[in-house]
C-alpha positions in Angstrom: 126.3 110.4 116.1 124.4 111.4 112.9 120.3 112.9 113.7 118.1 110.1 112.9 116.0 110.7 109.5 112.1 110.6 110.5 110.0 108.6 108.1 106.5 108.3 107.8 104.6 105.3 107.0 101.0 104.8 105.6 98.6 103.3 107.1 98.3 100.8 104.7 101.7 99.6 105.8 101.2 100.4 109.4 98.7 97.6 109.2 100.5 95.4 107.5 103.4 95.4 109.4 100.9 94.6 112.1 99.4 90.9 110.6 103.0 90.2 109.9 103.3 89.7 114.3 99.3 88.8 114.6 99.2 86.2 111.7 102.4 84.6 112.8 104.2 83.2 115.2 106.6 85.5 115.4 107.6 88.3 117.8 107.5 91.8 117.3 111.4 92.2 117.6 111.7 89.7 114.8 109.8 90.8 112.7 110.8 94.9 113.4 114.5 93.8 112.8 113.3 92.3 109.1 111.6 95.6 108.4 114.2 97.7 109.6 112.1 100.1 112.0 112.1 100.2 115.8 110.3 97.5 117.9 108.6 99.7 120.3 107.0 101.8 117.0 105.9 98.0 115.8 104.1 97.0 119.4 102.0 100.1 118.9 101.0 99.3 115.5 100.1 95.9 117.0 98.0 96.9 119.8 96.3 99.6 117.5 95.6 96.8 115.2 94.3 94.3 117.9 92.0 97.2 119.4 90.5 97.9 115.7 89.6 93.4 115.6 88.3 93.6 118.8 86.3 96.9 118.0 85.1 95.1 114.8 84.2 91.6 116.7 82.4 93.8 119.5 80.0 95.0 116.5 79.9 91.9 114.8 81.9 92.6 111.8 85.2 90.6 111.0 88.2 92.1 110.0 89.4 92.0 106.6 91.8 89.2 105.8 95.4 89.0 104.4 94.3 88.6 100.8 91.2 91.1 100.9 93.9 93.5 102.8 96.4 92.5 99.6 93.2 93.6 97.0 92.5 96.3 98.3 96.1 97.8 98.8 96.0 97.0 94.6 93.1 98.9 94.1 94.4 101.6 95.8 97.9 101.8 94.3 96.2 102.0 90.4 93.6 104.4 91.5 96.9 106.3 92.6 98.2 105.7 89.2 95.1 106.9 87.2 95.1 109.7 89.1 98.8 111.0 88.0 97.7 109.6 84.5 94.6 112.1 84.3 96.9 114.8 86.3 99.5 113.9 83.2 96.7 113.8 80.3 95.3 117.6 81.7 98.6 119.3 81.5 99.1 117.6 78.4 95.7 118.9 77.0 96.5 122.8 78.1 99.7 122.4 77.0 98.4 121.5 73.7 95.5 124.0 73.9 98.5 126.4 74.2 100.0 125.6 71.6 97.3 125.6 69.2 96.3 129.4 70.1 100.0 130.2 69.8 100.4 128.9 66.1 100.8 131.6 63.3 97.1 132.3 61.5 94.9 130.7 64.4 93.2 133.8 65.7 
């Protein structure tokens, strides 16, 4: 039998995979089966999720919901875009600035 690959998963995900049994209906081998990851990985993600809404109804704060969870998922995947953009747009700019000093007669 082959070694099993290990993968990592975000938080971000972690979570999400999470509401997908809390929201629902459904049970925590159904809905590890859809993903494709191990049922006993999801039930902790579930109970770390329940403790964090209980934690945040013991304090009076409620917990964000599906569509503020979805807005601020978007938010973070185009800051993560910017970010390669401006990573992209400084190389570009020293590359350039290279090239400039490089070029016969600009001393």
């Amino acid at each position: 039998m082959p070694p099993r690959k290990r993968r990592s998963f975000t938080a971000e995900y972690k979570v999400e995979a999470a509401h997908r049994v809390i929201d629902t209906a459904r049970t925590v081998a159904e809905v590890a089966r859809e993903l494709g990851i191990n049922d006993g990985l999801l039930s902790n993600w579930v109970k770390d999720e329940r403790r964090r809404i209980d934690a945040a109804q013991a304090v009076g704060e409620t917990p964000l919901q599906a569509v503020e969870r979805a807005e601020l998922l978007a938010l973070r995947k185009r800051v993560a875009e910017q970010d390669k953009d401006i990573q992209f747009l400084k190389k570009a700019s020293a590359y350039f600035a290279a090239m400039q000093q490089n070029r016969p007669g600009s001393n």
